[in-house]
C-alpha positions as CSV (number, residue, x, y, z in Angstrom):
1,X,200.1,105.0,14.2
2,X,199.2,103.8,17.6
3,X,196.1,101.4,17.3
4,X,193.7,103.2,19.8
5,X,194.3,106.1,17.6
6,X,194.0,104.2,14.5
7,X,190.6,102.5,15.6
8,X,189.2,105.7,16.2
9,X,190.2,107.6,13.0
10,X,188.7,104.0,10.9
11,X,185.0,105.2,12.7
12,X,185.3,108.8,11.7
13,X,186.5,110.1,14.6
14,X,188.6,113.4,14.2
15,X,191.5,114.8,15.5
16,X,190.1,117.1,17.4
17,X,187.5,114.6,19.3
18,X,190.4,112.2,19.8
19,X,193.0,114.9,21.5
20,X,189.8,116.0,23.3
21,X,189.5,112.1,24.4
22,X,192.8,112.2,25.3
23,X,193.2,115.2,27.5
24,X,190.0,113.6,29.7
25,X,191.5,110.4,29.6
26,X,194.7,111.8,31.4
27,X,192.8,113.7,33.6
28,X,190.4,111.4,34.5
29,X,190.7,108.0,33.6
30,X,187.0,106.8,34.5
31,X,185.4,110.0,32.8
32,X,187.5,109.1,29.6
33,X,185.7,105.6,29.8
34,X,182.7,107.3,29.7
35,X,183.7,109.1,26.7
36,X,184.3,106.7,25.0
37,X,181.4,105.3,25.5
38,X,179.5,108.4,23.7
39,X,181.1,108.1,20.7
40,X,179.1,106.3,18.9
41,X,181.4,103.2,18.1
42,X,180.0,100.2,17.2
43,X,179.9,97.5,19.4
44,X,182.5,95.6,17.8
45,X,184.7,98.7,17.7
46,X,184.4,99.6,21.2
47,X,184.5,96.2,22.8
48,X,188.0,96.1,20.5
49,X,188.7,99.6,21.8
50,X,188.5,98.6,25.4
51,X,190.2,95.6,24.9
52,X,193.4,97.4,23.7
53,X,193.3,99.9,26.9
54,X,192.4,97.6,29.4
55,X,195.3,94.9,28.2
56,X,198.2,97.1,27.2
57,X,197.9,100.3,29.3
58,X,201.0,101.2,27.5
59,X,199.3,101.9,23.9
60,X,197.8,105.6,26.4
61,X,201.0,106.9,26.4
62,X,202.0,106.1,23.1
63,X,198.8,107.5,22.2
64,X,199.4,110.7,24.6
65,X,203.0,111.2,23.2
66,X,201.9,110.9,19.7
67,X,199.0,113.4,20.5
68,X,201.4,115.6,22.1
69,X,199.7,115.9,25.7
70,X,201.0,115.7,29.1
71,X,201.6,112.6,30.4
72,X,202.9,113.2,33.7
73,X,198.5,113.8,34.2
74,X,198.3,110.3,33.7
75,X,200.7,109.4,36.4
76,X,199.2,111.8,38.7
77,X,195.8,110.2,37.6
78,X,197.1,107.0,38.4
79,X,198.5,107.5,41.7
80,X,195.0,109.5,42.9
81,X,192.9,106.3,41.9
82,X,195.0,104.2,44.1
83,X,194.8,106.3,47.3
């Protein structure tokens, strides 16, 4: 299981919460954060959440493909935030 995934699931998270996460984050990768955020983590949790999708970027499209969402909205995503 990818560990972002896995992280959230361990602090009761659900499945539908975490697709919904998911769908923002490739939409909108600064809203997501914000998300995030809102859930109700506990610090430790969150700071190691972060951690994982600020280091290995890769882990968001594991967790996208495993999820069974669109990546190609990440890459679009992406490409606005650097214009």
């Amino acid at each position: 299981m990818n560990p972002i995934i896995a992280i959230l699931k361990e602090n009761g998270i659900n499945d539908e919460k975490i697709g919904s996460l998911f769908e923002v984050l490739t939409e909108n990768p600064l809203a997501a954060m914000g998300t995030i955020g809102q859930l109700g983590l506990p610090q430790d949790k969150l700071q190691l959440l972060m951690g994982q999708v600020m280091q290995n970027p890769a882990l968001i499209k594991e967790a996208v493909e495993e999820l069974g969402l669109d990546f190609s909205k990440v890459e679009l995503a992406k490409e606005q935030l650097q214009k």
